[in-house]
Structure formats: structure tokens, C-alpha cells
C-alpha positions as CSV (number, residue, x, y, z in Angstrom):
1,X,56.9,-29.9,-48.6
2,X,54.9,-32.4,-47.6
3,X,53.1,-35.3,-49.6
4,X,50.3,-35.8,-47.1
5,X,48.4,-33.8,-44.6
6,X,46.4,-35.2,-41.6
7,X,44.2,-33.6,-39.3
8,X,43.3,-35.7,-36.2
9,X,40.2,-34.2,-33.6
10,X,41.5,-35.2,-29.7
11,X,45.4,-35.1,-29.2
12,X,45.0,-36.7,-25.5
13,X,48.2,-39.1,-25.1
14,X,49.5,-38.2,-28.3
15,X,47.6,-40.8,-30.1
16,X,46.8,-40.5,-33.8
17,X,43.7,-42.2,-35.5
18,X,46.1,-44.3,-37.8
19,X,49.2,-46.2,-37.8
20,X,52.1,-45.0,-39.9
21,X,55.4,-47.4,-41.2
22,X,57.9,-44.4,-39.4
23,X,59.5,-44.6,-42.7
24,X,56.9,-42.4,-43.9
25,X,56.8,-39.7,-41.0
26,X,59.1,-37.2,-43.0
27,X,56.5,-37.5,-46.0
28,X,53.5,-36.4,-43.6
29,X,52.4,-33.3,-41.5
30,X,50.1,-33.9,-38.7
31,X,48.0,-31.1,-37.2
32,X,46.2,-32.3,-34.0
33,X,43.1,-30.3,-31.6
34,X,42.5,-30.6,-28.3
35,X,40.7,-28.2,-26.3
36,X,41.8,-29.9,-23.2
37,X,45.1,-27.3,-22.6
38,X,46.7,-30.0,-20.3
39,X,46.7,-32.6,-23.1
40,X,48.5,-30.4,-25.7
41,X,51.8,-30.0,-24.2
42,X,51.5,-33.8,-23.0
43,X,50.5,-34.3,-26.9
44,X,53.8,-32.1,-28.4
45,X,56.2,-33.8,-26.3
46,X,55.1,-37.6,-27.3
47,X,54.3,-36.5,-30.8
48,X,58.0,-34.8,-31.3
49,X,59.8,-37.8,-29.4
50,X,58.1,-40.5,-32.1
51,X,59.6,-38.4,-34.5
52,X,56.1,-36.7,-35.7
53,X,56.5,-33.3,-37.3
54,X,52.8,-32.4,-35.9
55,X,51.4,-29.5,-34.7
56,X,49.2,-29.5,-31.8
57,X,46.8,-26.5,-31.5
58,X,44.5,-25.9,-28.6
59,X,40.7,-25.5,-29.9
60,X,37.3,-27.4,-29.8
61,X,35.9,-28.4,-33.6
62,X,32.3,-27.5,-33.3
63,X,29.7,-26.7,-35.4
64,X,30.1,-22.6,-35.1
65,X,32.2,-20.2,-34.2
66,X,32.3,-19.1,-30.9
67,X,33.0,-19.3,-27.1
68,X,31.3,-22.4,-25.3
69,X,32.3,-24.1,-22.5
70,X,34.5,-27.1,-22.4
71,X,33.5,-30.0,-20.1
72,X,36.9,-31.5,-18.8
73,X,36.1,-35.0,-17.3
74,X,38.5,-37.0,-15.6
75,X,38.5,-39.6,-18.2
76,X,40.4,-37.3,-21.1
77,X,38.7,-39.6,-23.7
78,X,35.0,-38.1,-22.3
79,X,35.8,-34.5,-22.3
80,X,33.0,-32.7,-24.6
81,X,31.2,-29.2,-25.4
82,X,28.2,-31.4,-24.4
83,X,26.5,-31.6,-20.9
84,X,27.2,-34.0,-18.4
85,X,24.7,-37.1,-18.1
């Protein structure tokens, strides 16, 4: 079992919020969102090759549950449930 869990909003390049000694990695499980679907099986492959055990799951975090769309920008880092400018 794992000593630490982390949850991380946006998995776009595979990129965590933090930065882990990889001596550690066994001792943590990593769950990652991205409603972006192209960015998830990007995110698994880097994730799993860095030696992550993470789980990357396909949703939005929002305020509600529900169905909204997804603005998917060019720039991966901009994509929002907001409207454009």
C-alpha cells in the first residue's frame, strides 16, 4: 500500500505539480485528470516510462456534476470549461 496519495488537476505532457527524489516513486500513487482525451494516453505513456505508478483518468474537476463542454485550445495548458476571450 501506499504511504502517500497525490492528486494532480491537468495531466498534459505528463507533468506533475511537484518534484519527487525517484527513490520515493514506489512509496507514492499518483492519480492525474485531464479532460483533454488526447493528453491522457500522451500522459500514461510518460508517466509509466518515469517509473510513476499513476493513474490517469479522463474528466474535468468542476464545481458540479454534470455534462459541459470542454474548450480544447491549441495551447494544451489553456484548455478550459470557460469561454473563449
Amino acid at each position: 500500500m501506499s504511504a502517500i496519495i497525490h492528486h494532480h488537476i491537468g495531466a498534459c505532457e505528463g507533468q506533475g505539480s511537484i518534484s519527487i527524489p525517484k527513490s520515493f516513486l514506489p512509496n507514492i500513487r499518483f492519480y492525474f485528470y485531464d479532460a483533454d482525451p488526447d493528453c491522457v494516453a500522451e500522459a500514461v505513456d510518460i508517466l509509466s516510462s518515469d517509473g510513476f505508478r499513476a493513474e490517469v483518468m479522463p474528466y474535468c474537476i468542476a464545481d458540479s456534476i454534470g455534462r459541459r463542454p470542454f474548450n480544447i485550445m491549441v495551447e494544451p495548458y489553456l484548455s478550459s470549461i470557460f469561454p473563449y476571450n
